[in-house]
C-alpha positions as CSV (number, residue, x, y, z in Angstrom):
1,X,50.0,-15.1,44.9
2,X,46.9,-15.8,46.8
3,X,43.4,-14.3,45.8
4,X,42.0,-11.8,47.8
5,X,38.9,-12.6,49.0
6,X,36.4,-9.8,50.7
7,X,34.5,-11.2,53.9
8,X,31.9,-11.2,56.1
9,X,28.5,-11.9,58.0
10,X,25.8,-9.5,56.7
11,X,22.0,-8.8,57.1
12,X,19.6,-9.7,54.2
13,X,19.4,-6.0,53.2
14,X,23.2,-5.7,53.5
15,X,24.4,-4.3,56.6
16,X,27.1,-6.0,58.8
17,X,26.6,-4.0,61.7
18,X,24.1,-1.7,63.2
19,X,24.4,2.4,63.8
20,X,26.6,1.5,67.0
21,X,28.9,-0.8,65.4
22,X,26.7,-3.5,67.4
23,X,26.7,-6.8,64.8
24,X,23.3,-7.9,66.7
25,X,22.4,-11.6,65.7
26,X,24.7,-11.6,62.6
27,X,27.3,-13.9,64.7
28,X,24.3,-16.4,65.7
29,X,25.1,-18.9,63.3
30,X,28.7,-19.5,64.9
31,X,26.3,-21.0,67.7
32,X,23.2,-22.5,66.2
33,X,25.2,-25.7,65.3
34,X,26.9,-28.9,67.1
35,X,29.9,-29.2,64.9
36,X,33.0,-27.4,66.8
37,X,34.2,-25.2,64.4
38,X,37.8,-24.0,66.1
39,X,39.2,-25.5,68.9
40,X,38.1,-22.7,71.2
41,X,34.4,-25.1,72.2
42,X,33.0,-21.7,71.7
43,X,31.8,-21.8,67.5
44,X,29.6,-24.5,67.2
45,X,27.5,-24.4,63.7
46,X,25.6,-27.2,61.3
47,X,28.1,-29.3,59.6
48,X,27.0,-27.9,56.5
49,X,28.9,-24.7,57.5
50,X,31.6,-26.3,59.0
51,X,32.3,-28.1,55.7
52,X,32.2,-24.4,54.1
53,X,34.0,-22.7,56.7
54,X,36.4,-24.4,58.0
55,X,38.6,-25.5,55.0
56,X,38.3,-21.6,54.1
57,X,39.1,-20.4,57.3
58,X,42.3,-22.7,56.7
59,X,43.4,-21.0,53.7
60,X,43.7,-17.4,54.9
61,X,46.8,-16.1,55.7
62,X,46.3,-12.6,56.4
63,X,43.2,-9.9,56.9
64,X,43.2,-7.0,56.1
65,X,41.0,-4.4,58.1
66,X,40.3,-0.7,58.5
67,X,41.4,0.7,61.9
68,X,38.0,1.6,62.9
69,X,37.4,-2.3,63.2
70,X,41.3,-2.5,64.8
71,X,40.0,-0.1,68.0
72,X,36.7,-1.2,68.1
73,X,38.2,-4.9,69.0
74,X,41.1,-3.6,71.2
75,X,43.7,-5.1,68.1
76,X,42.5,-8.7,69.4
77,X,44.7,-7.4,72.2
78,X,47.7,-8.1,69.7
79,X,46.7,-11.5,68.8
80,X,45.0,-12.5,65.1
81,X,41.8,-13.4,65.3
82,X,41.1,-17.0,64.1
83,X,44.1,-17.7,64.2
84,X,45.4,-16.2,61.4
85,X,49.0,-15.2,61.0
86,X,48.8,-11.4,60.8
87,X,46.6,-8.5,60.5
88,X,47.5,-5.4,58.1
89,X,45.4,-2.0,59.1
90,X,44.6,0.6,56.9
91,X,45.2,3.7,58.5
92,X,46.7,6.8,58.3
93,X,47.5,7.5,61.8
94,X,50.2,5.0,63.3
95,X,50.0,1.8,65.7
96,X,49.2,2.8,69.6
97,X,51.7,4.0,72.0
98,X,51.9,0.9,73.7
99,X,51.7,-1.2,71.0
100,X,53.6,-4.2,71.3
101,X,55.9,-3.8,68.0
102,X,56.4,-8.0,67.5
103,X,53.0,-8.3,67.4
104,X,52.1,-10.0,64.1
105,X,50.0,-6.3,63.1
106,X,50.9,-4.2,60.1
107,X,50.0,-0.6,59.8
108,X,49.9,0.2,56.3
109,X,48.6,4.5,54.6
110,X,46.1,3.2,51.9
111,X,44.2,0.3,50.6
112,X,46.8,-0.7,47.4
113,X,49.7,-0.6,49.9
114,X,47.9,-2.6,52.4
115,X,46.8,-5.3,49.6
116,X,50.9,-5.6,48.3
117,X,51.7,-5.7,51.9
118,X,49.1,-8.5,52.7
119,X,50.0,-10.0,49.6
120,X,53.6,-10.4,50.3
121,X,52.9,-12.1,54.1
122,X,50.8,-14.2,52.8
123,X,52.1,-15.8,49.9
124,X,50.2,-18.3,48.1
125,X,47.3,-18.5,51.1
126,X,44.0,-16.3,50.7
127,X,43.8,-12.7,51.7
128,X,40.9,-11.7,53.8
129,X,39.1,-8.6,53.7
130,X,37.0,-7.1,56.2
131,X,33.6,-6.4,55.1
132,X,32.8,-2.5,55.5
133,X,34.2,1.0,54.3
134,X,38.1,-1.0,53.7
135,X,36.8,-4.0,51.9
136,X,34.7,-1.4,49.9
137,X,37.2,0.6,48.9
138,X,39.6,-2.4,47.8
139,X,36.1,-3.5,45.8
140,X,36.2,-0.4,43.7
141,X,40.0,-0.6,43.7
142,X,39.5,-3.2,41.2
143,X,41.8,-5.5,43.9
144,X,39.0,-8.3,45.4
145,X,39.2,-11.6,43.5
146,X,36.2,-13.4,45.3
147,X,33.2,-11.8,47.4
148,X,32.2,-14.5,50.1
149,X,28.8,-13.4,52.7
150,X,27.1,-15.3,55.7
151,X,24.1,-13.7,55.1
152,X,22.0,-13.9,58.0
153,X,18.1,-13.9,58.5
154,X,17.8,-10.2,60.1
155,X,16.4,-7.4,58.4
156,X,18.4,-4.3,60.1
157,X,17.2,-1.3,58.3
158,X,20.6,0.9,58.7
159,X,23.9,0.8,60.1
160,X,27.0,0.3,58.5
161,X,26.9,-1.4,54.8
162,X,28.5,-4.6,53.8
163,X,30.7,-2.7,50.9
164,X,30.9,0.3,52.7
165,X,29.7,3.9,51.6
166,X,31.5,2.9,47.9
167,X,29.8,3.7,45.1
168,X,31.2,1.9,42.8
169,X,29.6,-0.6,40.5
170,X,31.4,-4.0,39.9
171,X,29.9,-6.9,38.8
172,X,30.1,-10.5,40.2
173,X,29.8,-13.7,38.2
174,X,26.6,-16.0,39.1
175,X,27.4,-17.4,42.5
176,X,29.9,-20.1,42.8
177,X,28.9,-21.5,46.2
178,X,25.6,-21.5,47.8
179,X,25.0,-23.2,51.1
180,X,22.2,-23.0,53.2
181,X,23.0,-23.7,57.1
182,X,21.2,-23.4,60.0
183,X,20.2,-19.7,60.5
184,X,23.0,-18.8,57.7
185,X,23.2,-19.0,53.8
186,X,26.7,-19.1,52.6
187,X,27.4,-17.1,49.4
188,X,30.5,-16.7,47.0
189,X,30.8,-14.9,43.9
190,X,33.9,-14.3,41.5
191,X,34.4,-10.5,41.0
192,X,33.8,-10.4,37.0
193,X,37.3,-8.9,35.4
């Protein structure tokens, strides 16, 4: 089974988006560079984080995210983002009206179901988790394996947390990775079992 691995760009005091759900200049980095980092032309970043991003970017096979983040994105309009294979939502209400059903989206009551069910599509590859009130509550779970940050230079004062309102303490082993890049420093730390 793949580790699951919790995700995202984040503020220096924490935050990965503002009161309005607005991430501001946290997504910067994915054009401060030259390196193409998909095939889109659109993510450009230093090859230092290309070298760190890319190869993990190729190793997901699933994100899991809260449904919050799944309207606030219009689902990717039914399409992974990144190209990832699928998405699983944590919700308790159920996919849209309209909702194309063969779209690769699950819609799973709970963050333990969503984990076995993101577990199961994905195999051996990594699990992603959203950053945020999910990926928090999968963090106190006991269920994260790895806690990975772009941590951005940007002081935001409030908005929505990194892990979420959680409180839950867990600690992380000394960081495994550390990478500056330009206007990013790339993080990972082992959750501590």
């Amino acid at each position: 089974m793949g580790k699951v691995v919790m995700y995202g760009s984040v503020s220096v005091d924490g935050f990965v988006a503002d009161e309005n759900d607005q991430p501001g200049p946290l997504f910067d980095w994915l054009s401060a560079g030259d390196v193409p980092l998909d095939e889109s032309g659109m993510l450009k970043v230093s090859q230092r984080s290309y070298d760190h991003t890319r190869p993990y970017w190729d190793e997901i096979g699933v994100t899991i995210a809260g449904r919050h983040v799944f309207d606030l994105t219009d689902g990717w309009d039914g399409k992974p983002p990144s190209g990832i294979d699928h998405v699983v939502v944590v919700t308790h209400r159920p996919a849209p009206e309209s909702w194309d059903p063969e779209a690769p989206f699950h819609f799973v009551d709970g963050v333990e179901a969503a984990v076995a069910k993101a577990q199961e599509l994905a195999g051996d590859r990594v699990v992603e988790v959203a950053a945020g009130d999910v990926g928090g509550q999968i963090l106190a779970a006991g269920l994260v394996d790895e806690v990975r940050m772009d941590v951005v230079p940007v002081v935001f004062g409030s908005g929505k947390r990194y892990f979420g309102p959680v409180d839950a303490r867990r600690l992380l082993e000394d960081p495994a990775v550390v990478i500056p890049g330009d206007r990013v420093l790339h993080l990972s730390y082992r959750v501590r079992r």
